[in-house]
C-alpha positions as CSV (number, residue, x, y, z in Angstrom):
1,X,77.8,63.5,175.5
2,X,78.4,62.2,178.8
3,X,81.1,64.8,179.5
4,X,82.3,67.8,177.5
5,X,85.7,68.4,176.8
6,X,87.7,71.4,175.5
7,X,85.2,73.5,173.8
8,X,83.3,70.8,172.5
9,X,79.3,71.7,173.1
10,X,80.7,75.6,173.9
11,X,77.5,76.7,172.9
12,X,75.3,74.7,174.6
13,X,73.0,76.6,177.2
14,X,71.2,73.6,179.2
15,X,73.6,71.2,180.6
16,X,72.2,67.5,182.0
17,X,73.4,67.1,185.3
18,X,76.5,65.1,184.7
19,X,77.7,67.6,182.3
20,X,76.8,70.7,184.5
21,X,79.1,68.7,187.1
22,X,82.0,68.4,185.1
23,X,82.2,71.8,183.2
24,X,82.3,73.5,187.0
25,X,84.6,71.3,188.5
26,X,87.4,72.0,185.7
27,X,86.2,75.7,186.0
28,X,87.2,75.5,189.5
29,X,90.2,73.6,189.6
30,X,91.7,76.2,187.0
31,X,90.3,78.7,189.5
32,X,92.4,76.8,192.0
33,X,95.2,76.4,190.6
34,X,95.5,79.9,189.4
35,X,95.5,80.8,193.6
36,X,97.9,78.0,194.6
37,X,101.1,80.4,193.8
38,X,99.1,83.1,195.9
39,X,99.4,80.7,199.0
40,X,100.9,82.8,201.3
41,X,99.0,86.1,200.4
42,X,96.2,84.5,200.4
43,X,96.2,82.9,203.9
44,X,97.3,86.7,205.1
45,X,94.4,87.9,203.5
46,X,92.1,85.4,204.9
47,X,93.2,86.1,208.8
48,X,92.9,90.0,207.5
49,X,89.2,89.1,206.7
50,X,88.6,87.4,209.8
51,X,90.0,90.3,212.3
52,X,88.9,93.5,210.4
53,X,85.5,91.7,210.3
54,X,85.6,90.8,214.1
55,X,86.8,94.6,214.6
56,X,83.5,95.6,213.0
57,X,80.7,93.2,214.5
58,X,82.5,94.0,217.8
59,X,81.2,97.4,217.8
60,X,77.4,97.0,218.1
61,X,78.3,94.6,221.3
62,X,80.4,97.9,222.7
63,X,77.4,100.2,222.3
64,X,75.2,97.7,224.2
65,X,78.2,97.4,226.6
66,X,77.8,100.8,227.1
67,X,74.4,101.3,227.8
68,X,74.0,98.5,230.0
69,X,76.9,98.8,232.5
70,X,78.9,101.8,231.4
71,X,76.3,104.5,231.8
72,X,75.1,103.2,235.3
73,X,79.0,103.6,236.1
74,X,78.6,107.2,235.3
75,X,75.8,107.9,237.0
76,X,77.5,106.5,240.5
77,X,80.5,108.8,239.5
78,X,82.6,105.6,237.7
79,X,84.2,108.2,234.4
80,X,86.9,105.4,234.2
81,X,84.4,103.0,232.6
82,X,83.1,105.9,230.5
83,X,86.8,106.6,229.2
84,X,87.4,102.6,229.3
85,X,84.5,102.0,226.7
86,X,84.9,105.6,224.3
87,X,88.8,103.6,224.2
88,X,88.0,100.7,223.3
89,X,85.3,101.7,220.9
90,X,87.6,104.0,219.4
91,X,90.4,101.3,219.1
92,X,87.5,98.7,217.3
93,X,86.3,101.1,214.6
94,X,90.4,102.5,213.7
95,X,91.6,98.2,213.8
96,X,88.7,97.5,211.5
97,X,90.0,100.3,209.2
98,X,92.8,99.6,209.2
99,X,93.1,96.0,208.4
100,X,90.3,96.7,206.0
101,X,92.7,98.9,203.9
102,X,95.3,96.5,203.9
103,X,93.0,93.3,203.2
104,X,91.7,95.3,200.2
105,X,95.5,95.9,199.0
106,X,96.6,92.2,199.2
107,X,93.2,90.8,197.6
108,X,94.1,93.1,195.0
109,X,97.6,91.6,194.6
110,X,96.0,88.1,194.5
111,X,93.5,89.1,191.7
112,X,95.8,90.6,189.7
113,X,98.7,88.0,189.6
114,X,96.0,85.5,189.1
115,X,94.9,87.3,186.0
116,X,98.4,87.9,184.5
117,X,98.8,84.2,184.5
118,X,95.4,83.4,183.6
119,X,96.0,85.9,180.3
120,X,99.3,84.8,180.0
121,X,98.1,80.8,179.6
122,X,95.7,81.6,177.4
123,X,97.8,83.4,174.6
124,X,100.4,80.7,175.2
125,X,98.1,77.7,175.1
126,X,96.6,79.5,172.0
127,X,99.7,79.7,170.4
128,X,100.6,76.1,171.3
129,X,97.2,74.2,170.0
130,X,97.6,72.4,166.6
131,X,96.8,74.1,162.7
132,X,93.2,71.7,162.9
133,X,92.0,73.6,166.4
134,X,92.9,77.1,164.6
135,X,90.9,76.4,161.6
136,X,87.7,75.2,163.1
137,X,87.8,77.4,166.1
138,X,87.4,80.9,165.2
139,X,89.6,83.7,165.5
140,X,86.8,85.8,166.8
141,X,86.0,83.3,169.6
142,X,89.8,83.5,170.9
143,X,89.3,87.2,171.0
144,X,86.3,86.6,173.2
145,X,87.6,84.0,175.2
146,X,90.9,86.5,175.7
147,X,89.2,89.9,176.1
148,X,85.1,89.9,176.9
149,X,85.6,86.5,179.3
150,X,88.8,87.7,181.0
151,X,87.5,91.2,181.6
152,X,84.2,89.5,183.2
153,X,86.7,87.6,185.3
154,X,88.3,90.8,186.1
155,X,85.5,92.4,187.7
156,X,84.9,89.5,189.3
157,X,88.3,88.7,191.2
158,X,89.0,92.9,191.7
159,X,86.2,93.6,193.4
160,X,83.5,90.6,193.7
161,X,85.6,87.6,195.1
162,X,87.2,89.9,198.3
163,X,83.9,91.7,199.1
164,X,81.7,88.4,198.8
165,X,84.4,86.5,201.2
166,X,84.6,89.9,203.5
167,X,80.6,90.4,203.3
168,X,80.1,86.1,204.0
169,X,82.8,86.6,207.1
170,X,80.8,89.7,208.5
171,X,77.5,88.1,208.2
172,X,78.7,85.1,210.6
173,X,80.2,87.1,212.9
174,X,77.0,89.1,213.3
175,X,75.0,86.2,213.3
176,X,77.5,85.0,216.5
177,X,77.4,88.4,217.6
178,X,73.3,88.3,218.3
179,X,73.2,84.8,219.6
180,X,75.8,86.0,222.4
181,X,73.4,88.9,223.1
182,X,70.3,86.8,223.3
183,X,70.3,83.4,222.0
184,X,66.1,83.7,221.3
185,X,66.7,86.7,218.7
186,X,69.2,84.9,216.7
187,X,66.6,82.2,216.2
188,X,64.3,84.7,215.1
189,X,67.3,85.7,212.0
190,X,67.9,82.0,211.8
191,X,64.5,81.7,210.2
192,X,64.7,84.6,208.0
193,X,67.6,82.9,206.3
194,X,65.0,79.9,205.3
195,X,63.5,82.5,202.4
196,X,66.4,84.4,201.8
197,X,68.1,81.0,200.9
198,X,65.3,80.0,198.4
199,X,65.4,83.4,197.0
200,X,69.1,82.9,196.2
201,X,68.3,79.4,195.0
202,X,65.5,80.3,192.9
203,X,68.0,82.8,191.3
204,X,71.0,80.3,190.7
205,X,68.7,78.2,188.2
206,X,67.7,80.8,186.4
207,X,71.0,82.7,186.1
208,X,73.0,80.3,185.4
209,X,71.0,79.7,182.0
210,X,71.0,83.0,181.0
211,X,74.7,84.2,181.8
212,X,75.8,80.9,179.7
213,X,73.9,82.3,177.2
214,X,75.3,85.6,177.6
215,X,78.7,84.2,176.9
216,X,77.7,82.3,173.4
217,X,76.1,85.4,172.3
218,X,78.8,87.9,173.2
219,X,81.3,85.4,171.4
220,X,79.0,85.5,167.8
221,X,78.9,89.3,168.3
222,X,82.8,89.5,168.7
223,X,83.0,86.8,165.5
224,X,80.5,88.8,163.6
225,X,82.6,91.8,164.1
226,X,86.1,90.5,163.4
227,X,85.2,88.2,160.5
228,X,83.6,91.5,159.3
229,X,86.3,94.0,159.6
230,X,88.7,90.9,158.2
231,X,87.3,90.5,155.2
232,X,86.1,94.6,154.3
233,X,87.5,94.5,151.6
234,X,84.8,91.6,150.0
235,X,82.2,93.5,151.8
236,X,82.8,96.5,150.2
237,X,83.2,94.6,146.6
238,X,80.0,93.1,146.9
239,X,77.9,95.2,148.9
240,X,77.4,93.5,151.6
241,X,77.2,96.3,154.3
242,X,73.5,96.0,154.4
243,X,73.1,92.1,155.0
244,X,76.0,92.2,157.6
245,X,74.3,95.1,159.3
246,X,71.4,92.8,159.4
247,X,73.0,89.9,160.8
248,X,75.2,92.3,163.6
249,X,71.4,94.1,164.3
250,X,70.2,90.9,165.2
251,X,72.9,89.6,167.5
252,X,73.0,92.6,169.2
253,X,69.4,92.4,170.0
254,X,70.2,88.9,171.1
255,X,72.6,90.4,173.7
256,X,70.5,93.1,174.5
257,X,67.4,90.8,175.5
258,X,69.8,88.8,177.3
259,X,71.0,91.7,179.3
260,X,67.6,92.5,180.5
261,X,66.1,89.2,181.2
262,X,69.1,89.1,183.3
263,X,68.9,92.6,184.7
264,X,65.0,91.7,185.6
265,X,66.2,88.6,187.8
266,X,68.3,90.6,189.5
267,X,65.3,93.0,189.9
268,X,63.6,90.2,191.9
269,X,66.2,89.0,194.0
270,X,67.6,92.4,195.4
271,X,63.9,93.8,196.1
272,X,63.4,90.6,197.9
273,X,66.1,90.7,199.9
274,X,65.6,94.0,201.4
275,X,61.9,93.1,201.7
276,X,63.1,90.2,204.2
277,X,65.9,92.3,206.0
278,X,63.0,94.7,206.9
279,X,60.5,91.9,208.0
280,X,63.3,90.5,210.5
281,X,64.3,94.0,211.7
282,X,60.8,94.7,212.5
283,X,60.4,91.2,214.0
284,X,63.4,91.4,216.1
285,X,61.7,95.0,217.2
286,X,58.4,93.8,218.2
287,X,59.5,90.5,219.8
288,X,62.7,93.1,221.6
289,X,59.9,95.4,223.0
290,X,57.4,92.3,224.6
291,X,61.1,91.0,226.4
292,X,62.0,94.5,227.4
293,X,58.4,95.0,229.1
294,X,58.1,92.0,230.8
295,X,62.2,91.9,232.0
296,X,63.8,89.5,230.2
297,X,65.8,91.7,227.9
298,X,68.0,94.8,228.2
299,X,67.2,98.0,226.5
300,X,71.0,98.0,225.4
301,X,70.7,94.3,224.0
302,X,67.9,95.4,221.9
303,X,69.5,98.2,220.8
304,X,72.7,96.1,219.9
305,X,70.9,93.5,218.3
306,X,68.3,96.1,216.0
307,X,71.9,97.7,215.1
308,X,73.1,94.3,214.1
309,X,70.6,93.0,212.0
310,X,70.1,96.2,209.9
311,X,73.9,95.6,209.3
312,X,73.4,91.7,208.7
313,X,71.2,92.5,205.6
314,X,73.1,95.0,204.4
315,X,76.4,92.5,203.0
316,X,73.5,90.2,202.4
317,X,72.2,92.6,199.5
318,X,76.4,93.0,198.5
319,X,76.0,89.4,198.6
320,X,73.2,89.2,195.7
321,X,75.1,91.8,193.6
322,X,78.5,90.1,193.9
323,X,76.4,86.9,192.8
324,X,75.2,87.8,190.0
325,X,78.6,89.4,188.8
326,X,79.8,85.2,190.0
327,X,77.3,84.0,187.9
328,X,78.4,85.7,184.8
329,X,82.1,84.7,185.8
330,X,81.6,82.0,185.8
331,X,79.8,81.0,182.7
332,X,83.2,82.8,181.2
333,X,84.9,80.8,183.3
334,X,83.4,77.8,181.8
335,X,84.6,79.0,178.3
336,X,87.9,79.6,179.6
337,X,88.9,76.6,180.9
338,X,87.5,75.0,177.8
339,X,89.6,76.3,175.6
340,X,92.7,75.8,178.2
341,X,91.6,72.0,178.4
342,X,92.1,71.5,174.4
343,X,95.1,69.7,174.0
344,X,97.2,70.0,170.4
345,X,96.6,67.1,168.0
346,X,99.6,67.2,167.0
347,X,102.2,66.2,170.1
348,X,105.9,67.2,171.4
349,X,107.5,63.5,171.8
350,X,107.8,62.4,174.9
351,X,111.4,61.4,173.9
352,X,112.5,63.6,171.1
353,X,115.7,62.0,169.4
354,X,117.6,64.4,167.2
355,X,119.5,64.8,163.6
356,X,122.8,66.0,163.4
357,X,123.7,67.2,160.0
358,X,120.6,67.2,157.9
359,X,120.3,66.3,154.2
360,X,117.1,67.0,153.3
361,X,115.7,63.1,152.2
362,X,111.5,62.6,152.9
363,X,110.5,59.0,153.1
364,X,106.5,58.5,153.4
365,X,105.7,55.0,154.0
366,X,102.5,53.6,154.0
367,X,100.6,56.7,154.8
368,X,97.0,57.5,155.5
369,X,95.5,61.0,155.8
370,X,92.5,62.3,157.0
371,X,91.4,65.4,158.6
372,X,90.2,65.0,162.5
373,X,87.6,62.6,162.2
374,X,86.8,62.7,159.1
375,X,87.1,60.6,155.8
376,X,90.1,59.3,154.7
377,X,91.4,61.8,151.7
378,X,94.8,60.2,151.5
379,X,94.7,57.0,150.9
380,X,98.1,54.7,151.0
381,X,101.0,55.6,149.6
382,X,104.7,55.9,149.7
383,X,106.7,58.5,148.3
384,X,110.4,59.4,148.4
385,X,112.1,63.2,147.6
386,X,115.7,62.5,147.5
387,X,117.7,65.1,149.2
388,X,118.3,68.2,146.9
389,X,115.7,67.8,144.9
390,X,113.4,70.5,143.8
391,X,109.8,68.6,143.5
392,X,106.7,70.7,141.9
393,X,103.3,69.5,142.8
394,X,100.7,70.2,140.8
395,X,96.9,69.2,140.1
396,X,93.3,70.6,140.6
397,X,92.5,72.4,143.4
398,X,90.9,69.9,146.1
399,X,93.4,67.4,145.4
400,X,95.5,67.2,148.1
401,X,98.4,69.1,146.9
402,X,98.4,71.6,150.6
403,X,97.6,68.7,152.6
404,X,100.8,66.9,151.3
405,X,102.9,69.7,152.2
406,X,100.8,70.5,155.8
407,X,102.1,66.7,156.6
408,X,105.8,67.5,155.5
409,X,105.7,70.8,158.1
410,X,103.9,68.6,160.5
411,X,101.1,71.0,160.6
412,X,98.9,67.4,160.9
413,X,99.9,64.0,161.7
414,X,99.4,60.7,159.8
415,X,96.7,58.4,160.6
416,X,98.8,55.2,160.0
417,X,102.1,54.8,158.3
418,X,105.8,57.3,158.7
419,X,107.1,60.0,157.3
420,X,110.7,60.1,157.7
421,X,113.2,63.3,157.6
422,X,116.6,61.7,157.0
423,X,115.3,58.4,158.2
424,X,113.9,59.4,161.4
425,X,110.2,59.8,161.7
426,X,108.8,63.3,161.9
427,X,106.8,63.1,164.7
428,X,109.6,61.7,166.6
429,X,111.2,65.1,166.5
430,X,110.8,68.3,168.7
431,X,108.8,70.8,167.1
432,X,111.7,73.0,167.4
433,X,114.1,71.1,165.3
434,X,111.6,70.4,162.9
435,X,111.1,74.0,162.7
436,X,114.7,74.6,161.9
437,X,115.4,71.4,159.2
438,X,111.8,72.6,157.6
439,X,110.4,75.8,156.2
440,X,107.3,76.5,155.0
441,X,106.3,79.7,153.0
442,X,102.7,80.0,152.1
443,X,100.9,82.5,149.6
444,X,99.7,85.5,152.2
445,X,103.5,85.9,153.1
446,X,102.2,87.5,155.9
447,X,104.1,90.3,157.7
448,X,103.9,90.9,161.4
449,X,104.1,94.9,163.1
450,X,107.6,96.1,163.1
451,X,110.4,96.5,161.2
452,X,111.2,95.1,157.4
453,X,114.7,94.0,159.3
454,X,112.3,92.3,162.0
455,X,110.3,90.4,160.0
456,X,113.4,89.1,157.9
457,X,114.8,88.2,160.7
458,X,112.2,85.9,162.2
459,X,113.9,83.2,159.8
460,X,116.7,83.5,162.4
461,X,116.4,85.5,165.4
462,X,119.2,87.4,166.8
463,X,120.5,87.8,163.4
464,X,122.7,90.6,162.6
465,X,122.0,93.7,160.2
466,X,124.4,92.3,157.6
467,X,123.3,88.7,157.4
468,X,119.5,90.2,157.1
469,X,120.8,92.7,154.3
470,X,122.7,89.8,152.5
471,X,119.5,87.4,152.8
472,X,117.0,90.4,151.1
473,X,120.4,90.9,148.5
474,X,120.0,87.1,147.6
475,X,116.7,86.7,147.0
476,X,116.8,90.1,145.3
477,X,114.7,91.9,147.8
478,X,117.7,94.6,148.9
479,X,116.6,96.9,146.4
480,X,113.4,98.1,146.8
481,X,113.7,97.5,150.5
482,X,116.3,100.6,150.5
483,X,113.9,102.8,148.4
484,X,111.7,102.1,151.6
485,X,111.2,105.9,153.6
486,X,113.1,103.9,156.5
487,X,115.0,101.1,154.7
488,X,115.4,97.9,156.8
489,X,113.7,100.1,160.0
490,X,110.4,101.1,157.8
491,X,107.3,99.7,160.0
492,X,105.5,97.5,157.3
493,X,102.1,98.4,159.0
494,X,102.0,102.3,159.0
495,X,101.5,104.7,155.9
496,X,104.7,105.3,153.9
497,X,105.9,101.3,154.9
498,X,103.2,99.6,152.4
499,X,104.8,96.6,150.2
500,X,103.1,95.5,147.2
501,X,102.0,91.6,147.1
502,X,105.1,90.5,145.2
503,X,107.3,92.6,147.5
504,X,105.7,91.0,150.5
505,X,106.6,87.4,149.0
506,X,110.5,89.0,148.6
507,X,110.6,89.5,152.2
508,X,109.2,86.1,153.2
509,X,111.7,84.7,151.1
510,X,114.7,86.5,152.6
511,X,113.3,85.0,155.9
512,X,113.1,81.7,155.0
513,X,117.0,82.0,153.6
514,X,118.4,83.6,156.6
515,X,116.6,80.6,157.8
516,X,118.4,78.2,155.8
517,X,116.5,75.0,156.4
518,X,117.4,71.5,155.0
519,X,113.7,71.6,153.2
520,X,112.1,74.0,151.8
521,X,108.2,74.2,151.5
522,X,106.4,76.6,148.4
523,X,102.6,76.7,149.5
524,X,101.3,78.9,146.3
525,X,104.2,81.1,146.8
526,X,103.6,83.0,143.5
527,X,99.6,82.6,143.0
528,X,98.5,85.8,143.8
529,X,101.0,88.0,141.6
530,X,100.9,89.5,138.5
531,X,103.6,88.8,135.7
532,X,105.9,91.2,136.6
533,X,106.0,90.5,140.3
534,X,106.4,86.8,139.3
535,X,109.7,87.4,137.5
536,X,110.7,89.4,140.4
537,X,109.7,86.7,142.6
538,X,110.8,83.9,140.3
539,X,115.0,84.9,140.0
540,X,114.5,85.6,144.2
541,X,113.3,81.7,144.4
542,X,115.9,80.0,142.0
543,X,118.5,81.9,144.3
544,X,116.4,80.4,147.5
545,X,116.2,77.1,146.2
546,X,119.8,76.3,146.5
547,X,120.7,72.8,147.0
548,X,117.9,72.4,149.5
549,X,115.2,70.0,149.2
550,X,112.3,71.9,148.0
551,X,108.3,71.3,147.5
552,X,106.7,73.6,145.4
553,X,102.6,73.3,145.5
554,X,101.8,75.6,142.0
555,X,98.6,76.2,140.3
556,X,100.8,78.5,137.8
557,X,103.0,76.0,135.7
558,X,105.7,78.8,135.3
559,X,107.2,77.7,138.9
560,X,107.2,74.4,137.7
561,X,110.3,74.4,134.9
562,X,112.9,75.0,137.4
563,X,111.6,71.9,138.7
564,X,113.7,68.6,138.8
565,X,110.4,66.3,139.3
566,X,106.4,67.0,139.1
567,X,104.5,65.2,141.1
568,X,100.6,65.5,139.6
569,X,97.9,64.7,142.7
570,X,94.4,63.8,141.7
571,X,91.2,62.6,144.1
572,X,94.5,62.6,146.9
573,X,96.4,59.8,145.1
574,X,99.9,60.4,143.3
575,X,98.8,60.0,139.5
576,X,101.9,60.9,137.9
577,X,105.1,61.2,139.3
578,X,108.5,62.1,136.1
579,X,110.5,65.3,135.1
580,X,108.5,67.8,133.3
581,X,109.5,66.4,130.1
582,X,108.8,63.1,130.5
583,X,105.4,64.0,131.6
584,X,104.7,66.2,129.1
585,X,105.8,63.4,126.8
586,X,103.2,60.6,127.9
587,X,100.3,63.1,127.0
588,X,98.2,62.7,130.4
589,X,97.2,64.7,133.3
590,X,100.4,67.4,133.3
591,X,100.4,67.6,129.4
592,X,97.3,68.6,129.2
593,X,97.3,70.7,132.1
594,X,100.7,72.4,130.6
595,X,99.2,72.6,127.2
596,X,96.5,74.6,128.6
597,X,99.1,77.2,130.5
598,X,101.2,77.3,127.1
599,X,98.1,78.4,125.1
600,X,97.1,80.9,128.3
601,X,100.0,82.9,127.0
602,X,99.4,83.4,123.7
């Protein structure tokens, strides 16, 4: 792959060249883009950095001030230039202070709005990417790229980013600082920065590596975990605690070994690091002393300069921990930006052209499906639902029944060929409008935190009280919603607020007619209930059906007698297409298929 896009080789660790090129530079341009809004702040902060920092290096230049010329004015009697100097010394160290405190407050403002929007574009980029991304991506890998990745970046831009620019400053200044005392000793820290530089080199290329991996890793533990917890219900059924513990033990241990390779790096660069700073102060001494001896250097230069490279190599060890903490960042920042560079398969029209008063009529023509890239498991076909009419769509499972109604929602787009809504193409709509005309209720009728009254009334928001009570009344759901501990205001997700499977389906019914869409979509609406809550759910449905234009995908051939036509898929080609009747009548696929249901009940 000549250059990875979106999350496509995510959990790759070695990168060629080309690839390592292009995974930073979109890592950085989010980065950048992220900061443009902070303009202003941020060029405030940057002169902060620059003064505070020139506050600070000015105060070794003072003390040699002062023992070169100030003290020989107070021994001829000068206490002017005693009080001059303690001033000004005193007016350098309370500047630097000051401006430090408020260069730390408005870094802090940039590294927190940059976050917000950062978490902000990720939920709503998320939320935007198409059905396909959600159901090859993992739900425990948006969690990691939302909670583990962000937080690294958090650490990062809170504290690392402002001290690494603030420590970078103060080491140039310093460096300036020497080679304005004596111009021979900053040659002497010049050449201390040759090892120091391979040290940090030799640590880039092996960090980089292993804080990449530390981001795949920490995403399969957060997978492992939620997939887990998700489905608790299977492990407990079939005993899989012990297996899963296995598999968590050993990602774990991954992460762990991870953790201390990475911790031992950083155990050779830091040591280093101070081994050099102490080589160059005790150079700088040694070379100081020879100078002093022999004339050419002041005692009070020496002393300035010893003072300044002890505190060279002290933001040049802050350096080396605020670099690793960038490495890690920035393998999550790799991740991040990833995911924020997926784009949806499934497109808002440039030019979206609009339906006034809908009447429900699908038109496929010519179409041909197939998931991503994939092989075709649609082949060519046209089909037309009339508006009003209630169409069941049966067959094994595999067949394509889902798919066909994924392609009515617009969940997925056609290879080649149209489908129509009232003669205008689908995918020629805004999602929004489609989303009003077209209604999909699927089988896990899934409720969201809040009230019974909220979640009805996500089928229309800003719907009153008395339209939400008369949609659960028409669907038959009013009832048992009242015997509720809280009625309409009972939270669905705490104790007390629990709603049987069936009951569940009621309300996603009365959500979908307070919705009142021109079609209607039944994804296995009634598959998972018992008989009871299927009569229940069955009078609630003939009242929801209306005069809409319905699909109903069944497995249970009970949903399919209120239907007007049966559509029976097989290998994802239409094989029979009549009324019930009719089919049962010309003894193939749906006869026997209904023959089997009729002798299920006996």
């Amino acid at each position: 792959m000549s250059k990875p896009l979106g999350v496509a080789n995510e959990d790759a660790i070695k990168l060629s060249a080309a690839e390592r090129k292009v995974v930073r530079q979109r890592s950085f341009r989010l980065l950048a883009a992220l900061a443009m809004p902070q303009k202003k702040l941020f060029i405030l902060t940057v002169v902060l950095v620059l003064v505070s920092n020139a506050a600070r290096v000015l105060l070794p230049v003072l003390i040699a001030f002062a023992i070169d010329w100030t003290l020989p004015q107070v021994r001829e009697g000068n206490w002017g230039a005693l009080g001059l100097t303690g001033a000004g010394y005193i007016l350098g160290a309370v500047l630097s202070g000051v401006l430090l405190s408020w260069y730390i407050t408005s870094a802090a403002r940039i590294s927190q709005a940059m976050l917000l929007d950062l978490r902000q574009q990720v939920f709503r980029h998320t939320q935007r990417l198409s059905l396909e991304f959600h159901e090859n991506y993992t739900s425990g890998r948006i969690i990691s790229r939302q909670t583990s990745d962000l937080e690294t970046l958090r650490e990062l831009l809170d504290q690392g980013v402002s001290e690494l620019a603030s420590s970078c400053v103060f080491v140039v200044f310093t460096l300036a600082s020497i080679f304005f005392l004596d111009w021979r000793s900053g040659l002497v820290v010049c050449v201390a920065a040759i090892p120091v530089t391979l040290l940090f080199f030799w640590y880039q290329r092996r960090s980089e590596l292993l804080y990449r991996e530390s981001r795949v890793v920490s995403a399969r533990v957060i997978s492992t975990f939620v997939e887990t917890m998700t489905g608790i219900r299977a492990v407990k059924a079939f005993r899989r605690e012990a297996a899963n513990d296995e598999n968590y033990s050993d990602l774990a241990e991954q992460y762990r070994v991870n953790s201390v390779r990475s911790f031992n790096l950083f155990g050779v660069l830091q040591p280093g690091l101070v081994l050099i700073g102490n080589l160059t102060v005790a150079s700088l001494l040694a070379y100081g002393g020879f100078r002093i001896i022999d004339g050419t250097m002041q005692v009070g230069a020496m002393v300035a300069i010893l003072l300044a490279s002890k505190r060279l190599f002290q933001p040049v060890e802050q350096i080396a921990m605020f670099y690793s903490s960038l490495q890690s960042a920035t393998a999550a920042l790799e991740k991040v930006s990833g995911l924020l560079e997926e784009e949806p398969s499934v497109r808002e029209p440039a030019a979206p052209r609009s339906i006034g008063k809908v009447a429900g009529e699908l038109v496929f023509k010519d179409a041909v499906f197939g998931y991503g890239d994939g092989p075709v498991i649609m082949e060519e076909f046209d089909l037309r639902i009339p508006a009003g009419q209630t169409v069941a769509v049966v067959g094994q499972t595999g067949a394509g029944k889902s798919t066909l109604a994924k392609l009515i929602a617009r969940f997925y787009d056609l290879r080649s060929g149209t489908l129509e809504l009232d003669s205008v193409p689908i995918n020629e709509l805004s999602n929004k409008e489609l989303r009003q005309h077209v209604v999909m209720v699927t089988q896990e009728a899934f409720l969201f935190s809040g009230s019974v009254a909220e979640n009805i009334a996500l089928g229309r928001p800003g719907a009153s009280l008395e339209q939400i009570q008369d949609a659960a009344r028409a669907v038959g759901a009013h009832e048992f919603i009242m015997d509720l501990p809280e009625g309409y205001d009972t939270d669905v997700n705490k104790r007390g607020g629990r709603v049987s499977a069936g009951q569940r389906q009621l309300i996603s019914f009365a959500r979908a007619f307070l919705a009142d869409p021109a079609v209607l979509i039944l994804d296995e609406a009634t598959s998972s209930l018992d008989i009871p809550s299927e009569r229940a759910v069955q009078r609630g449905l003939q009242t929801l059906l209306g005069n809409r234009t319905a699909l109903i995908i069944a497995h249970r051939l009970s949903t399919v007698q209120i239907a007007d036509r049966v559509l029976v898929v097989h290998d994802g080609k239409i094989a029979e297409d009549g009324t019930p009747a009719q089919l049962i009548a010309d003894d193939g696929r749906f006869a026997a298929l209904h023959k089997a249901w009729k002798d299920s009940l006996v």
